[in-house]
C-alpha positions as CSV (number, residue, x, y, z in Angstrom):
1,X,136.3,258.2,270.0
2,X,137.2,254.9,272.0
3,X,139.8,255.2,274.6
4,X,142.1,252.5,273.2
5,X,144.0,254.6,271.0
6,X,145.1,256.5,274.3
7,X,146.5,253.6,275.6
8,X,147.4,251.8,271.9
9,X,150.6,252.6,270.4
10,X,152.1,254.8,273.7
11,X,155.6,254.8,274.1
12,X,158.3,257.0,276.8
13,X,159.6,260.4,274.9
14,X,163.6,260.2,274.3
15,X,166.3,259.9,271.7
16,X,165.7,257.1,269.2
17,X,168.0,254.6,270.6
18,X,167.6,251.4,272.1
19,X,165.7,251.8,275.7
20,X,164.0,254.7,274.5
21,X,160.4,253.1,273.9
22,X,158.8,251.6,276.7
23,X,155.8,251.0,278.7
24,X,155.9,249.8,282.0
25,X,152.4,250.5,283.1
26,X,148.9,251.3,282.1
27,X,149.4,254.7,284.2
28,X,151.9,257.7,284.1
29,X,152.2,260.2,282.0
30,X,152.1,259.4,278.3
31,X,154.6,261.0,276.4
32,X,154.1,259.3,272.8
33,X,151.1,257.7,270.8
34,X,150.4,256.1,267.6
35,X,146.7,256.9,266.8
36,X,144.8,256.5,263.1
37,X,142.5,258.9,261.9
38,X,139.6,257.9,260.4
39,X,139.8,257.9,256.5
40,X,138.7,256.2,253.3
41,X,138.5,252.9,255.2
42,X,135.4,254.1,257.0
43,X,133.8,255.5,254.0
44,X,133.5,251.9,252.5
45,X,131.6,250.9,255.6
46,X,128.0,249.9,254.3
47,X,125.1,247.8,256.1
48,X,125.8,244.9,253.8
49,X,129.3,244.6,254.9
50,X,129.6,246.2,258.3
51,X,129.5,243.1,259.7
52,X,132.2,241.2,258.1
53,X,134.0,244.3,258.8
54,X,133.6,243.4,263.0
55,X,131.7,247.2,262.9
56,X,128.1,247.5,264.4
57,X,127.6,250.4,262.6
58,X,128.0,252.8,259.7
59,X,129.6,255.9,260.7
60,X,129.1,259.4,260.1
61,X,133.0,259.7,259.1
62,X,133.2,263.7,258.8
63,X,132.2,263.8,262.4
64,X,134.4,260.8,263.4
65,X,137.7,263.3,261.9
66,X,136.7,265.9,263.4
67,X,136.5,264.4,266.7
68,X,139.9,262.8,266.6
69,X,141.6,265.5,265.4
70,X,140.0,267.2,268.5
71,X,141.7,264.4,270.4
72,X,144.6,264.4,269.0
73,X,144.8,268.1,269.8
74,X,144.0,267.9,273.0
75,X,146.9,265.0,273.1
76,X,149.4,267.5,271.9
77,X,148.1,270.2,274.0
78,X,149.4,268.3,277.1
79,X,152.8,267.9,275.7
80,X,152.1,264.4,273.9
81,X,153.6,263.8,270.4
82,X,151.4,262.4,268.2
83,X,152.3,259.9,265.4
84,X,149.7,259.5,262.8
85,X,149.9,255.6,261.3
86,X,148.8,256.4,258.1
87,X,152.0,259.3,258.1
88,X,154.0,256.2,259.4
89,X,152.9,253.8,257.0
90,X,153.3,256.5,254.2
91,X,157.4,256.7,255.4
92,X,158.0,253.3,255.4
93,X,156.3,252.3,252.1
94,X,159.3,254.5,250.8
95,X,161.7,251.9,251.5
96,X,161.9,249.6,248.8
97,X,162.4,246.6,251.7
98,X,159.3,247.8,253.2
99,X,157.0,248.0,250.2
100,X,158.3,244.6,249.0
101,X,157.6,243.1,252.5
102,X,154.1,244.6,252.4
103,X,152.8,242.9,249.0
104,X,154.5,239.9,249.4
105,X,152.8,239.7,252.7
106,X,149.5,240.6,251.4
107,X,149.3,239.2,247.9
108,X,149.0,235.3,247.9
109,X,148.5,232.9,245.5
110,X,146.4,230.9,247.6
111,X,144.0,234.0,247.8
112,X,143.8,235.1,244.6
113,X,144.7,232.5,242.3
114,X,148.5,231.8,240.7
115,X,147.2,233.5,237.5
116,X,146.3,236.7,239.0
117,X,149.3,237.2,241.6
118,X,151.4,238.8,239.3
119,X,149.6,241.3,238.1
120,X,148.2,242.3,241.2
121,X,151.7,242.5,242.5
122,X,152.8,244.9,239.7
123,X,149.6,247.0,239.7
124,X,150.4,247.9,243.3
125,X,154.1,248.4,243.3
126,X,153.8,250.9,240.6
127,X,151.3,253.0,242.7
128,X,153.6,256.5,244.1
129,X,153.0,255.8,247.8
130,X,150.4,258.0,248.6
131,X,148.3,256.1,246.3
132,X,149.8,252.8,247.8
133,X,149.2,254.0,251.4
134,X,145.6,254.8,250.6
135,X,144.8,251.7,249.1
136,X,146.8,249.2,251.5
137,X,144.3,250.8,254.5
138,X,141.4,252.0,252.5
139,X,140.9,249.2,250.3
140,X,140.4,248.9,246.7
141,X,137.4,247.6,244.3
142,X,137.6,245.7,240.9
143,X,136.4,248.4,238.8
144,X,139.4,250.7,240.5
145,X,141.9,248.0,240.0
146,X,140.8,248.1,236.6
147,X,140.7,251.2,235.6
148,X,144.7,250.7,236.2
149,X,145.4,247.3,234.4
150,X,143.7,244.8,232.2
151,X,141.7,242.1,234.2
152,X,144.0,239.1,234.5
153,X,143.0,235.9,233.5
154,X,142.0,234.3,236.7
155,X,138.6,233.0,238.4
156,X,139.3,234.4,241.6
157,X,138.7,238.0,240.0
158,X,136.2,237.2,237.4
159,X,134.1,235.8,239.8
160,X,133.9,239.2,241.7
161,X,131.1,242.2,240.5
162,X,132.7,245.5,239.5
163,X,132.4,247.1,243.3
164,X,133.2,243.9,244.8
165,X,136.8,244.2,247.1
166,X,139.5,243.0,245.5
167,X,141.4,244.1,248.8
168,X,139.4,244.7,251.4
169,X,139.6,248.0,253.7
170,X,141.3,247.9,257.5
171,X,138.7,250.3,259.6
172,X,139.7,248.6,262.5
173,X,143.3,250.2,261.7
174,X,141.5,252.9,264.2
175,X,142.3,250.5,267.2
176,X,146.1,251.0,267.4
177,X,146.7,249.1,270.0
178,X,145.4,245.5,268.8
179,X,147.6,244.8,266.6
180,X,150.7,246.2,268.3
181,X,151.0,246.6,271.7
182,X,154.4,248.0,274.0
183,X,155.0,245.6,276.4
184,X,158.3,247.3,278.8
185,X,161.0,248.2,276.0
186,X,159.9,245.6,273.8
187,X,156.6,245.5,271.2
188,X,154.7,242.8,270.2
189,X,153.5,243.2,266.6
190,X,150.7,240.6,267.6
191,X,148.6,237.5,264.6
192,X,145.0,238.7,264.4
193,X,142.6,236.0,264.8
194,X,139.8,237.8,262.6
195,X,140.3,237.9,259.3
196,X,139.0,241.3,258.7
197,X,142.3,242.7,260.4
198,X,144.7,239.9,259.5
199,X,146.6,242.1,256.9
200,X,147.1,245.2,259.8
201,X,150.0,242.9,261.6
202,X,152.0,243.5,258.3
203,X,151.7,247.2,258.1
204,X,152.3,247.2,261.2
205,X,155.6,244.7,260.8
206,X,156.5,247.1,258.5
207,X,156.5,249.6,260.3
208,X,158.4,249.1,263.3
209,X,161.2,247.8,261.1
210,X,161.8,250.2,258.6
211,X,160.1,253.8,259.8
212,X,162.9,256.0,260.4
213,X,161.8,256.4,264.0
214,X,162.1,252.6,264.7
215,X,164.4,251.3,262.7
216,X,167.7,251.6,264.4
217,X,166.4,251.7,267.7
218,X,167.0,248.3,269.0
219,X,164.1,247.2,271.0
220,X,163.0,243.6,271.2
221,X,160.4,242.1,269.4
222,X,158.3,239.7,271.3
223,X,156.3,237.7,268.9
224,X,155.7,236.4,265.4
225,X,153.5,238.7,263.8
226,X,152.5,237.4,260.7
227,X,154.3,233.8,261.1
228,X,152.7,233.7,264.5
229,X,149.9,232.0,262.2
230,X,146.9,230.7,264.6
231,X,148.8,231.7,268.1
232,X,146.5,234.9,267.5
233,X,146.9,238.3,270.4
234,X,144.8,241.1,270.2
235,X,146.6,244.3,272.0
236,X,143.1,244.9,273.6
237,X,144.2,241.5,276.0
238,X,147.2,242.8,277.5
239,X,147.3,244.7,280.8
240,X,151.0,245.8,281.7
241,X,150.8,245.7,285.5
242,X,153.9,246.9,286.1
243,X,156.6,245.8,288.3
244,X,157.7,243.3,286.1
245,X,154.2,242.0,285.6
246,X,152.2,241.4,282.7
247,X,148.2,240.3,282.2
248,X,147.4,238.5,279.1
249,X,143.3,237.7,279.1
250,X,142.4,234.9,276.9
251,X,139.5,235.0,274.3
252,X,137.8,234.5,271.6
253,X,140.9,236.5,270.2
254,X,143.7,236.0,272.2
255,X,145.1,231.8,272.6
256,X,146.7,230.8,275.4
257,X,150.2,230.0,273.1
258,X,153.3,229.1,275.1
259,X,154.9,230.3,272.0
260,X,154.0,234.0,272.8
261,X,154.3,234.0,276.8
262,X,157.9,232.2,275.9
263,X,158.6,235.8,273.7
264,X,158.5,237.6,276.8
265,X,160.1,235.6,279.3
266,X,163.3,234.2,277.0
267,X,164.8,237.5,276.3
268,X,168.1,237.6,277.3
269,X,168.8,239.6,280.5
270,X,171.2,241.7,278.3
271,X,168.2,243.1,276.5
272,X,166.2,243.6,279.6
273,X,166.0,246.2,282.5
274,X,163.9,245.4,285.7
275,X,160.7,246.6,284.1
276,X,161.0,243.9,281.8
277,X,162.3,240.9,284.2
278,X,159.3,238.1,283.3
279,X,159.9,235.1,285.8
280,X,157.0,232.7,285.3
281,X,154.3,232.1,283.3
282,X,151.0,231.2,284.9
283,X,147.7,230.3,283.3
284,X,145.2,231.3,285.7
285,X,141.3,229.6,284.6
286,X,138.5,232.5,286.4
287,X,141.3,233.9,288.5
288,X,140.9,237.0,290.9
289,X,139.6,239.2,288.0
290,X,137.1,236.7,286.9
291,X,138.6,235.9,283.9
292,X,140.9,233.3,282.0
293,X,144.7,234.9,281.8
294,X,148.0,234.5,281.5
295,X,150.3,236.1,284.6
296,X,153.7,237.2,283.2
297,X,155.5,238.0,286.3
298,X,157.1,236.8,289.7
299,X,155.7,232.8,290.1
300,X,153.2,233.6,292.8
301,X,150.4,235.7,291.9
302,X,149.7,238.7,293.9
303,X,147.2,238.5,296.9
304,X,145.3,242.0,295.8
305,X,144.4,242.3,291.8
């Protein structure tokens, strides 16, 4: 298993009120985590589409569960509570507000064609949530939407073969901490550039504002998700410092968007506690790490890194 889960979705224990979530630093002891087991998703992985799906390899998925729910024990041996995202997901798809957020997020005319949007729609909102949750990670093919409605009168889908993706699966759901990262007491629920993970960030907006565990408990949100559009942040590029700093590398994956580094620094102090006090924002080209990066902190940079 990678280490990013670890570091992924990991949040302070406490009562499920505003303040409670937080991150102020890659180290200390972690007290909450968000990790995905591997599931159906990985199952669809095949050398004729690992590639599209950003995997350099077909996995041997039996052995890939059984090693994270070794993790995950070990986790929870130490005194960490687990959160599965698929037992998230499952929870908030049982909010009506949720589930219509979801598919309206992920079914588009401009994708799949005005004649086919509605039944599409309908197919998926009349799946009992299990079935819904399954399918919104794990993907589903044309001959499974079918079995389930008749083929709709639309190009988009006739052009597809019978095991061709209508939606396509999320393995990369197993790195938890791309397309959400904690960043203090705040989270950002970050626009994926690639677009083999593009339709995680709404789970994931879901999520954090309709689970149970989230929903009333008042943290700040500091970006866009979905409408972020093309100012994309992968989770993976973000280094909380700590003391009121914040790394933000620049990629291939991550832009150097004033409209995200403004998230962070805008919030009003109200909101904030010292952890999350964001002074300047400095865009630092093969700084004293060797790479590009935005510095969230005080205005001068610090002389050891």
């Amino acid at each position: 298993m990678t280490g990013s889960p670890f570091r992924a979705g990991s949040f302070s224990a406490g009562s499920f009120s505003a303040g409670s979530f937080r991150v102020d630093s890659e180290v200390g002891r972690l007290r909450q985590v968000i990790l995905h087991r591997p599931g159906t998703e990985m199952l669809r992985l095949t050398p004729g589409n690992k590639d599209r799906l950003l995997f350099d390899d077909v996995l041997w998925v039996h052995r890939a569960q059984q090693e994270h729910d070794r993790f995950a024990e070990v986790l929870r041996e130490q005194g960490v509570t687990v959160h599965l995202f698929a037992d998230l997901l499952r929870n908030t798809l049982e909010v009506p507000e949720a589930r219509r957020h979801v598919l309206d997020r992920i079914f588009d005319e401009r994708v799949y064609g005005p004649m086919a949007i509605d039944a599409l729609r309908n197919a998926f909102d009349a799946l009992e949530t299990d079935e819904l949750t399954d399918h919104l990670v794990g993907g589903i093919t044309k001959r499974e939407l079918l079995d389930r409605v008749a083929e709709p009168r639309s190009i988009v889908l006739h052009a597809l073969g019978p095991d061709d993706f209508v939606l396509e699966p999320l393995p990369n759901h197993l790195y938890t901490r791309d397309a959400s990262a904690w960043i203090g007491t705040g989270v950002s629920v970050n626009s994926m550039r690639k677009i083999a993970r593009m339709r995680e960030t709404a789970n994931y907006e879901a999520v954090y504002r309709w689970h149970p565990l989230f929903a009333e408990a008042g943290f700040p949100h500091w970006s866009d998700g979905v409408d972020d559009g093309v100012a994309t942040t992968e989770g993976g590029d973000i280094l909380v410092v700590g003391n009121g700093a914040v790394l933000v590398g620049l990629s291939e994956r991550t832009t150097p968007a004033e409209r995200r580094s403004s998230g962070v620094t805008s919030t009003p102090s109200s909101n904030r506690s010292s952890a999350d006090t964001f002074t300047g924002v400095v865009w630092v080209r093969n700084g004293p790490i060797g790479i590009d990066f935005l510095w969230l902190g005080p205005r001068s940079l610090p002389s050891r890194m």
